[in-house]
N, C-alpha and C positions, 0 to 999 in steps of 0.2 A: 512744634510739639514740645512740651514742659520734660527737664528731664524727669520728674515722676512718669509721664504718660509712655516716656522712652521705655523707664525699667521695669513697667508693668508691661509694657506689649509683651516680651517673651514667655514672662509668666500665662499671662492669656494664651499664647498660641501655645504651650506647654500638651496641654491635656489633647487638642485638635490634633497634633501632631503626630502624639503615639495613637489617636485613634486611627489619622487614615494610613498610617504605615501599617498600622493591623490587617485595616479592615484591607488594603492591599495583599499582603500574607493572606489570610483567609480567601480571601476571591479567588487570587491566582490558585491556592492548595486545592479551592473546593473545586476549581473547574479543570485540573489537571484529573484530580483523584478520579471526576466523571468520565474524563472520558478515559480513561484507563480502564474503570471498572468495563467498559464495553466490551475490551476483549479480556481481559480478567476473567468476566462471568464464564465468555467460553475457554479459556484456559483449563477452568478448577470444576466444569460443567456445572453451575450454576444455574446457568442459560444457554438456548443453541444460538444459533448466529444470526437471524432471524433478531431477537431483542437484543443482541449487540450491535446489529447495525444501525434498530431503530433509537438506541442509546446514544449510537455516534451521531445520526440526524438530530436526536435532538441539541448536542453537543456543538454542533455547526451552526443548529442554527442561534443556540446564545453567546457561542465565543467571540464572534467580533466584537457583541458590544462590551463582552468582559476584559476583554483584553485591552482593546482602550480605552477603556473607563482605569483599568490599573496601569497601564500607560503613562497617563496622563496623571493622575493621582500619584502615582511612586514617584514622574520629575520633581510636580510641587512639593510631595513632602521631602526629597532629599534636597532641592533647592533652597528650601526654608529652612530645612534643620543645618545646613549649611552657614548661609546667611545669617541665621541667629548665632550660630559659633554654639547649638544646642550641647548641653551635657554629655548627651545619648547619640548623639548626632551616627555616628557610626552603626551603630544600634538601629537606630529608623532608615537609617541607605540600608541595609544589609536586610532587613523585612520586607522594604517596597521593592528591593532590587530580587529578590528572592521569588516573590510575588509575584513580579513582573516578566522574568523568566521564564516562571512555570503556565502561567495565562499565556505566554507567546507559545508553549508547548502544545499547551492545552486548543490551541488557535490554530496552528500546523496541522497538527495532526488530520481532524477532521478534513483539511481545507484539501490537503494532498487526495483525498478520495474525490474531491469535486473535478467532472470533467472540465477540459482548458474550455476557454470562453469560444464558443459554436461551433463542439463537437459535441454531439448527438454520439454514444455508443448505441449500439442495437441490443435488446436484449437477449445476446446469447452468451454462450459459458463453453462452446466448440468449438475450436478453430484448427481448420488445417489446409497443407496449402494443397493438397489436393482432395476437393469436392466430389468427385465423381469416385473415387477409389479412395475413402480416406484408409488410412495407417488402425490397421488393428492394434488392440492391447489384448494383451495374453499375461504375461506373467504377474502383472501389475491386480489382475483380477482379484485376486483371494485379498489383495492387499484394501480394497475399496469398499469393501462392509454392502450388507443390506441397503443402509440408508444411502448409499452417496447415486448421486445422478447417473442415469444409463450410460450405457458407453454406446450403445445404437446410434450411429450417426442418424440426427435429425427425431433421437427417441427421446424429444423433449415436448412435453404437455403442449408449448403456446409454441411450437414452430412443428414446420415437416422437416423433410430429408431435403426437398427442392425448396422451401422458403429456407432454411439456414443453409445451402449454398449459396442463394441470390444476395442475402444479408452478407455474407463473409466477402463474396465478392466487391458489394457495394463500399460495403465501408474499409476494406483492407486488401484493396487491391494488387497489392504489393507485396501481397504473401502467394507466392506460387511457387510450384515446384524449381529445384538450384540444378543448374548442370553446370557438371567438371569436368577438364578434361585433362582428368588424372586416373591414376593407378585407385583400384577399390580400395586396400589397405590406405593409401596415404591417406583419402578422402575419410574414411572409417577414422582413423586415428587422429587429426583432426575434428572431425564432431567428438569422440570422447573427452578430447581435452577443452573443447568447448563446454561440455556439459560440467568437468570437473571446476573449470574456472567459476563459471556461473552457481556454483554450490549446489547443486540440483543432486539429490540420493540415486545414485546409480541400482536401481532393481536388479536388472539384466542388461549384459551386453554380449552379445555373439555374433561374432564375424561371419561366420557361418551361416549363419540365417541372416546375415545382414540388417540387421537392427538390434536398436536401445531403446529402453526404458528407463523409466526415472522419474521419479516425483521431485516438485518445487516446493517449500514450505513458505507461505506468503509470512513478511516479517509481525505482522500485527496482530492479525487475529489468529494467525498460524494456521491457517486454512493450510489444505492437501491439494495440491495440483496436477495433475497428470503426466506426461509426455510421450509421446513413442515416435521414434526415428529410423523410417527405412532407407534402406540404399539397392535402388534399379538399376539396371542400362539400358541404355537408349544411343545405338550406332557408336557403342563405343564407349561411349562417356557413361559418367553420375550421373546417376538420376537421385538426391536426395529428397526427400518427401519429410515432413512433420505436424505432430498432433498435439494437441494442449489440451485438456479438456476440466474443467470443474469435478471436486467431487460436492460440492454443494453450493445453490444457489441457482437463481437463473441466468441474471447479466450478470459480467463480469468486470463493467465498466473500463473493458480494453487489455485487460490483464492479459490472457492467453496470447493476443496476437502481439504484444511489447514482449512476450516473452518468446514469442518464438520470432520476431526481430532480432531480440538480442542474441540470441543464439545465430541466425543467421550475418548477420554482422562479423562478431568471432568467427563462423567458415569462412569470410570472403575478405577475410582478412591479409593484405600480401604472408 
């Protein structure tokens, strides 16, 4: 190559440069801003959750190819404006790196909703570990509005009482009633401190009647979640029982029953 044809290459790739460092900025900003607005909308009620979720779907389903598309796009241009020893050079890393960022945000997000590879959730939004006697909510009541979903165990439109036991069992077999063989108080003061760790809004707690209540705020769309927590005996022992339930939506794509794992978890903790 002529040194003329040397010292016009950079001029050439000049203009290409700061375009795909842009057009990286832009891509990454616009598909961050998307799927934000999904729960945005229902933040500032906009929208109910219903169009934020079908926001987030549709968010899922263009992020992969934005994100590596800006991927790949923000290497070459900070490798180039590199390589060339460009002017701006710092300038175009700092747009496509920016860019790049926000498109892997914009990419996460949605992806964290997608069930793990061949799990099937069932569509319910109920869970508790006992089916037959599930855990009333009482104080929590006044707190749940008109709109949000019944608390009737099995008082949902597409299931019974006996199809969402059969489902709870199926798919979360592992959530059944916990026996202790401790003092009620120590067992009781333990789950409080379980629910305080877990961040969950303490409604009601009384020793007395032997249960808690408490709502979860989910981090995204800041949905309302349920809880109640009794405490039985049985020959002696704890009988701990728990409920989780939706105030909106039907499936819950495993939410309630991860949350009342993690809660049982923290109890069976040495």
């Amino acid at each position: 190559m002529s040194p003329i044809a040397q010292s016009s290459l950079p001029n050439k790739l000049d203009i290409p440069l700061r375009l795909s460092a842009l057009l990286v900025l832009f891509a990454g900003v616009s598909l961050g801003l998307f799927t934000l607005s999904s729960a945005v909308g229902i933040w500032v009620g906009a929208w109910d959750f219903r169009t934020g979720l079908g926001i987030l779907r549709m968010a899922n389903t263009a992020a992969p190819y934005l994100f590596w598309s800006c991927l790949a796009l923000g290497i070459a241009t900070a490798l180039f404006a590199l390589l060339m020893a460009h002017q701006d050079r710092g300038r175009l890393i700092v747009y496509a790196g920016i860019g790049t960022a926000i498109a892997a945000l914009g990419y996460a997000v949605p992806e964290s909703f997608r069930p793990p590879e061949g799990v099937n959730y069932p569509m319910i939004h109920d869970i508790t570990t006992n089916t037959d006697y599930p855990p009333q909510f009482v104080d929590i009541l006044p707190l749940r509005g008109t709109e949000s979903n019944s608390v009737l165990y099995g008082g949902a439109e597409n299931v019974t009482a006996e199809e969402l036991a059969a489902l709870t069992k199926e798919a979360y077999p592992d959530l059944i009633p916990r026996v202790y063989d401790e003092r009620h108080a120590d067992v009781y003061r333990r789950a409080l401190n379980a629910v305080e760790t877990l961040g969950w809004e303490i409604v009601s707690a009384d020793f007395d009647s032997r249960r808690i209540e408490a709502t979860d705020t989910t981090l995204w769309f800041r949905f309302k979640d349920d809880i109640v927590i009794t405490f039985g005996t049985q020959s002696n022992n704890v009988v701990v029982n728990a409920r989780s339930t939706s105030r909106v939506g039907v499936g819950d794509v495993g939410a309630n029953a991860n949350r009342l794992r993690a809660f049982f978890a923290l109890m069976d903790m040495p």
